[in-house]
Each structure stands twice: as C-alpha cells, then as structure tokens.
C-alpha positions, -999 to +999 in steps of 0.1 A: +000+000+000+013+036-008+028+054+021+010+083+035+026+118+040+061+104+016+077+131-003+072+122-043+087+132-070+080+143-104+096+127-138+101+160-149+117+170-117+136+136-119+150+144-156+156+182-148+174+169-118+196+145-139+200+173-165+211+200-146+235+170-131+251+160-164+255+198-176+274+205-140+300+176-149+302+191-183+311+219-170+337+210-152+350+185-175+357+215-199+378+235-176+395+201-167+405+198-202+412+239-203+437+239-180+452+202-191+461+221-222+472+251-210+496+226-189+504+213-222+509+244-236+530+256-210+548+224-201+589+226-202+611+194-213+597+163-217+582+152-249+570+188-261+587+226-255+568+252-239+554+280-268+579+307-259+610+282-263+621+305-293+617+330-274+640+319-242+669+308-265+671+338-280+674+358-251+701+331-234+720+334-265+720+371-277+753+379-262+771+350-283+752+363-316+758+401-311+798+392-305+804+359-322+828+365-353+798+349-376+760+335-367+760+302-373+728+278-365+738+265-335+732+299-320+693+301-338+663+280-321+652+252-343+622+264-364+635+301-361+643+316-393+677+343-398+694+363-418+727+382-418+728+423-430+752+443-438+751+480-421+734+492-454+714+463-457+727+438-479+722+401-465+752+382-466+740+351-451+713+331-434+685+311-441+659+334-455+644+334-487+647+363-512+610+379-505+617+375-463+653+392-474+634+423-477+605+419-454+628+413-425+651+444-432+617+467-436+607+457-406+644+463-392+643+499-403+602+505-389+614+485-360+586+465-362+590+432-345+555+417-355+555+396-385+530+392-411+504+361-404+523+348-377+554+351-358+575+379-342+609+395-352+642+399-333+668+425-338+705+420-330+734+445-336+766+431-338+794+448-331+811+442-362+781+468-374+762+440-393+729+433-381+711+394-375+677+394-378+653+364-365+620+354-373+605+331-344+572+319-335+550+316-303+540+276-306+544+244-288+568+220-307+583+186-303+615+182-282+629+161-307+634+175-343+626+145-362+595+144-346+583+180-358+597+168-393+572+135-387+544+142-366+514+167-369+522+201-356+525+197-316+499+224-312+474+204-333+479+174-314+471+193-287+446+205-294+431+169-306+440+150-276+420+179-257+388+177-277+395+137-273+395+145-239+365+159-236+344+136-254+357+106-242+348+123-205+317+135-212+309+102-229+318+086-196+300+110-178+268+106-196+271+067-194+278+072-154+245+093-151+223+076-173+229+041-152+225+056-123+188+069-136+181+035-151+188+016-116+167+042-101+140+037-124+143+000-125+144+000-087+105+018-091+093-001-122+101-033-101+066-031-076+053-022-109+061-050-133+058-071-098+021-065-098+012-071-137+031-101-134+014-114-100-025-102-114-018-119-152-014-147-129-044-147-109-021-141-075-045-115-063-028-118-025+001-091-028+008-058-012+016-029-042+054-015-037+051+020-026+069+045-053+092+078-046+079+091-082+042+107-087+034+087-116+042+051-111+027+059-073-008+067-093-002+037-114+005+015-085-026+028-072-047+023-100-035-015-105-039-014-066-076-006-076-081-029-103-069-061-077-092-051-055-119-048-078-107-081-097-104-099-069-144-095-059-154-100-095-135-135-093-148-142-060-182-135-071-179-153-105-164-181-084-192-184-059-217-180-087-201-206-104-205-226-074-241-217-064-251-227-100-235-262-100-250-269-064-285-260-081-277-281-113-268-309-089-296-305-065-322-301-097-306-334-109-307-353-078-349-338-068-355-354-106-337-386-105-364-390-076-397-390-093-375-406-123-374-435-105-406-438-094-423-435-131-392-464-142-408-485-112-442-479-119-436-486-158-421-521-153-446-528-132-471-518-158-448-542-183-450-569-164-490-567-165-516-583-191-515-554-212-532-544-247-501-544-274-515-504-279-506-500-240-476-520-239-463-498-268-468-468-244-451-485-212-421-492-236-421-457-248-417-444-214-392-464-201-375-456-234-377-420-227-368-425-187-337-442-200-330-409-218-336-387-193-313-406-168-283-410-194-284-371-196-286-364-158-258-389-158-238-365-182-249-333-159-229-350-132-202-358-154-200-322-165-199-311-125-177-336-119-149-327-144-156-289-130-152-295-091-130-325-084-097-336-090-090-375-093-058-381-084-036-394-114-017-423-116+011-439-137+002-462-167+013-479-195+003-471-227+000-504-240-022-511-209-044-482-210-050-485-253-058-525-244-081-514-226-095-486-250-097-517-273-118-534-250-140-515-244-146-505-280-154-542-288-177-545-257-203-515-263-201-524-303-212-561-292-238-549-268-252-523-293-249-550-320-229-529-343-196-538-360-164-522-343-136-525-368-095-523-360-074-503-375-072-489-418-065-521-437-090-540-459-126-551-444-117-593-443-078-583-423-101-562-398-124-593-387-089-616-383-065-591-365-067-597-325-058-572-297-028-582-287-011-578-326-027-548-329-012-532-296+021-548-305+022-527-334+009-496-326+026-489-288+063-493-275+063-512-240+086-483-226+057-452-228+040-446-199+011-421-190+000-399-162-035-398-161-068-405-145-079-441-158-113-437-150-117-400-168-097-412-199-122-440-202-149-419-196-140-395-222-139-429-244-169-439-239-183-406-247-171-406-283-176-439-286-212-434-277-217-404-301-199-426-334-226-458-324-255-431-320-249-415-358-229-443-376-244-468-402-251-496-379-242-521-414-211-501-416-204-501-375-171-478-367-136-479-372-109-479-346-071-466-346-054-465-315-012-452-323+014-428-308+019-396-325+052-370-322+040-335-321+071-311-327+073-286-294+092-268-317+122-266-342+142-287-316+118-310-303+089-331-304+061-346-276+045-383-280+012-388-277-008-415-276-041-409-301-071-430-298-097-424-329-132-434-338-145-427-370-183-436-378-202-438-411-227-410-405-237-376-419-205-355-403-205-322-382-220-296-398-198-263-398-216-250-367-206-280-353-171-279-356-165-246-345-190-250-315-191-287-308-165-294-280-192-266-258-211-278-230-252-285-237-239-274-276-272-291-295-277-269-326-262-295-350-295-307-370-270-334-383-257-350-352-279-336-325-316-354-322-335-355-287-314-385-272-285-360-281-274-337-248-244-324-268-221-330-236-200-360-251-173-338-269-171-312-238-166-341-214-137-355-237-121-326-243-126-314-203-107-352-191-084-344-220-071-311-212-068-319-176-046-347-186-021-323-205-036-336-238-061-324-263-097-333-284-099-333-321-128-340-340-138-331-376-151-349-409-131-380-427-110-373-449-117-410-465-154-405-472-185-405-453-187-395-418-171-381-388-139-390-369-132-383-331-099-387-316-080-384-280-045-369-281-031-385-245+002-371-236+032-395-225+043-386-197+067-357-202+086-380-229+105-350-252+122-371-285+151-343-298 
C-alpha cells in the first residue's frame, strides 16, 4: 500500500534533476581539459617545449650572436628563421628566402617586430656593425626534431587529444549518469512490473510497492484498484459458479427421484396383461426415462470434471489403449454394431486380435500420467456419439497409435491418439467450431432428442486436464465423422 505523508517526486523533476546534473559535470569537464592544455601548452622538457621556447633561447644566446665572429645555426632556435645584414642592408648570409630578405630588413628599419600572419621579429646589432635578424614563433613544438619533421604540428595534437579528452569524459560521464537513472527507475518499475506479473497470474494476495515518483505511485494505485476490484469480480464469479453447480446438482438429484418412481411404476405396468397399444406406451416411457437418466448422468459428469480432482496415476500405454480396445469391442457387441480395427482392408479387420494390434501400434517403454477412469470416460463418450450417428451395417472404425508433435524446431512430444470414426452424416460447420461446448445441441445433423451435446465437452474437459487435447472433424476418406483423443506421454521429449 502507498505510504502516507512520503515526499514524491515528479519525472520531470527527476530528468531536470539529472540534466542539470550532467550539464554541471560538463562543465567542469571543460575546464579540466582547459587547463590540461594550457599545462600542455606551457609544459617545459619532456616530450614537447613550452610555446615561448624560441623566445627563451634567444634571449640566453644574444650575447654570443651580437659578439660571435659569424651567426652560425647553432646559436638560432630550431624552427627560427635568420638572416645576416650588412650596415646598409645587404644580407650576406642566413636562411631566409629572397622575399623574407626584404621583409625582414623593412621591418628592421620600422622596427617593427610583429611579422605578417604569424610570428615575431628579433633584432640584433653586432658589433662588427652587421645586423642578425630572426623570425621566431609563439608555438608548442616537439622536443625532438625528427618528430616535428614527422608528426602533426605539436599544437594540433594538442589540441586533438583535448577535444578527445573531452568527449571521451563527457561520454563517460553521460554513461555514469544515465545508469544511475536506469537503476533508479528500474528500482521503481520493479513493484510495478511485480504487480502485472502477480494479477496476469491470478495471485490476487500481494501488497503494491510504494513508489518515490508521482506517476508510477498513481499507477501503482490504479492497478492497486483494479486487484481489489478483480479480486471480488472472481470471487463473485467463483461463488456463482459454485451456487449454479449446487442448483444443477440439487435439480438433478430432486428429478432422478420422481425418475425413479415412473421407471418402477412402468415395469410394473410391463410386467402386466396389457393391450399391445398399452404396452407400446409402457415401452415408450421407459424408453424415454432411460433418456432422461443418461443425460442427468452426463450433468454430473460435467460437474464432476468442474469440481473434483481425481488423483492421477502412472500407466502404461499399451495397458491403457488395451483397454480402449476393449472396451470399444464391448459397447459395439452390446449395441450390435460392428467395431472394426485399424485402416486395412474389411476381411484383415475381422482376423486381426488385440494383442497384434497393440504390438504394433505402442512401445512397451511409454508410460502415462493420467486418470484411468476419466480417460475411459471420455472414451466412452465418443464412442457413444460414433454408435449413435454411424451406419449400424457399416459399424465404426478404430485406430489406436502414438503420435510425435514437434514442441518446436528442436523437439517433439509423443502422444498416444485413440480415434473413432463412424459412417454417418458428419458435423456440420456450426458444429465444428462449437461442438466441443457444453449442452452445444444446434447441429441438425448430429444432435436429435437423445443427443445432450455433452460428449465432446466431457472428452475434451478429461483431456485437457490430462495435458492432452480433443480433435474432431469430418473423414477425410469419405463419409462420416472421426473423433480422436490426443493422450500425452508422460513428459517424454524425443530431440
């Protein structure tokens, strides 16, 4: 439940907040890298020379240039430019060009020591009367010649490994801050994901997270709201649900009652000297009470499946589909009505006994978890619905095999499938999208007034709560409709 009286916070307080966070480190991550270059800049020795190197050199060694008997390089700062004049202004020597000849002795004359573009001028006047003049620049280069021969410009480099600098720490930066709002986030969205997760699940019996942020908190309290409100419309649902099978149950016990007492009476009736026009009538309503009790019957199969759980038990497969052979052969005997094996021709059928059949169709190693007595039930269900609406020259046919159903790309699950095909008019198409409902009778083909249309739901109910599945549809092979059981192996995966 959400907290009372707990400080909450906006998201857009929570991104200004982060924001103004990241733009701080920005901030400061620029000057970092300000004065990291202007330490570069500045630095003496090591791999680079401060800017004003020239400069320095110059100063340390005007003595030696104003006195020496002739200016040789050695004297001169690498990447300074020179040149030698006479009194009148003739060069003499040095390594100036022609046009920086006469540049550098205007300037001499203006004494104007700022060159054009870039660079500055140095006078000396030696005592011999001649005059050296040097053109040096205010720039960071190399230590090491070769290297400013080489390399890009020292200055340049700089001024890449700054920017680099930069991005790589406000890069870092970001990162930093944007997992730390993530975990935050994620640390709130938790209760919230918690809760879908917990009410797509029907676990209605959890307390909502509270929330620091405004917006998940109203969330919270809105799917707080909507368990609450869920919770009653299941518990109502649930004991409506229950109040309506109790009544279904009760009205199916108060008629089996009086059901029994017309039955009783009947017989009676039978067993009497009666007209044939009477005896007709006594027949007809025991006929009719047999109808009426074979649906109750189904009612409580129905409620049954609904409200308890048999327990289930481990079988073979050749044992249980022996059995679904069995039984097969028994109801077709009782009903008179031919029950043929398996797909080969009609003479092979007659011959083949149970025990080839299973032989071929099921391995002695699969096993089944199930209820025996709702697998057979769901059996007998189909069974009864292919005797009801098949040829009775015709009878049914019976296939009882194992399956693989691919899980996937990987994998496949075993099944064992037990089908029944009869010799009768088919579903209709109303039928085979609706015919696996409960009390579903609006199939003029298959659905007549001994028909409850629960045989399909019960299957399909003892199937699914078995972990396998119903299928039902019209023959392929001709006339007819075919009905079979899908019964997992237990948990059997073949990769």
């Amino acid at each position: 439940m959400e907290v009372k009286n707990r400080k909450k916070t906006k998201l857009t307080g929570l991104f200004g907040k982060y924001i103004l966070g990241f733009t701080a480190v920005v901030i400061l991550i620029a000057f970092l890298c300000f004065f990291v270059m202007i330490g570069t800049v500045t630095m003496i020795g090591g791999l680079l020379l401060p800017a004003n190197h020239a400069e320095q050199v110059l100063a340390e060694n005007g003595d030696k240039i104003r006195n020496a008997n002739m200016v040789t390089e050695d004297l001169i700062p690498a990447g300074t430019f020179y040149g030698v004049f006479s009194a009148d202004g003739k060069f003499l020597y040095g390594n100036f060009d022609g046009k920086e000849e006469k540049t550098a002795w205007e300037k001499y004359r203006k004494d104007n020591k700022y060159a054009e573009g870039k660079g500055y001028y140095c006078f000396f006047r030696r005592k011999n009367g001649e005059v050296c003049i040097t053109k040096y620049f205010v720039e960071v280069r190399y230590a090491n010649e070769k290297w400013n021969q080489i390399l890009p410009p020292a200055e340049q480099l700089t001024t890449w490994f700054t920017i680099g600098l930069f991005v790589i720490l406000t890069a870092a930066s970001g990162f930093a801050l944007s997992r730390c709002f993530a975990r935050r986030m994620r640390r709130q969205l938790e209760g919230l994901c918690e809760a879908t997760e917990k009410i797509a699940a029907s676990d209605l019996e959890f307390e909502s997270r509270p929330s620091d942020i405004q917006e998940i908190g109203d969330v919270m309290m809105s799917l707080e709201k909507m368990k609450i409100a869920l919770k009653d419309s299941l518990q109502q649902q649930w004991e409506s649900e229950q109040q309506k099978n109790r009544q279904i149950s009760a009205l199916a016990h108060d008629i089996k009652t009086p059901l029994t007492v017309v039955r009783g009476n009947a017989e009676l009736l039978a067993e009497g000297e009666l007209k044939e026009e009477d005896q007709e009538c006594v027949l007809e309503i025991l006929k009719n009470v047999d109808y009426m009790e074979q649906y109750l019957d189904s009612m409580r199969q129905v409620l049954r499946g609904r409200e308890e759980e048999e327990p289930h038990k481990m079988v073979s497969a050749e044992k249980l589909a022996y059995k679904l052979l069995e039984e097969a052969e028994a109801i077709g005997t009782a009903e008179k009505i031919p029950v043929i094996m398996g797909r080969e021709n009609t003479d092979k059928r007659k011959d083949k006994d149970f025990s080839r059949l299973l032989e071929d169709e099921t391995e002695n190693t699969d096993e089944i978890l199930c209820c025996m007595d709702e697998v057979m039930r769901a059996w007998k269900n189909i069974l009864g619905n292919a005797l009801e609406h098949t040829d009775p020259v015709q009878g049914i046919q019976i296939e009882i095999g194992t399956e693989k159903v691919s899980d996937n790309l990987d994998s496949f699950r075993k099944y064992l499938v037990a089908s029944v095909r009869d010799y009768g008019s088919g579903f209709s198409d109303q039928a085979l999208i609706y015919g696996s409902e409960p009390f579903f009778s609006g199939d003029d083909s298959r659905h007549d007034r001994k028909h409850q249309g629960l045989g399909l739901s019960i299957a399909d109910t003892f199937m699914k709560k078995q972990g396998g599945f119903l299928k039902y549809g019209n023959s392929v092979e001709g006339d007819g409709a075919e009905v079979s059981l899908w019964i997992k192996i237990a948990d059997e995966k073949i990769d």
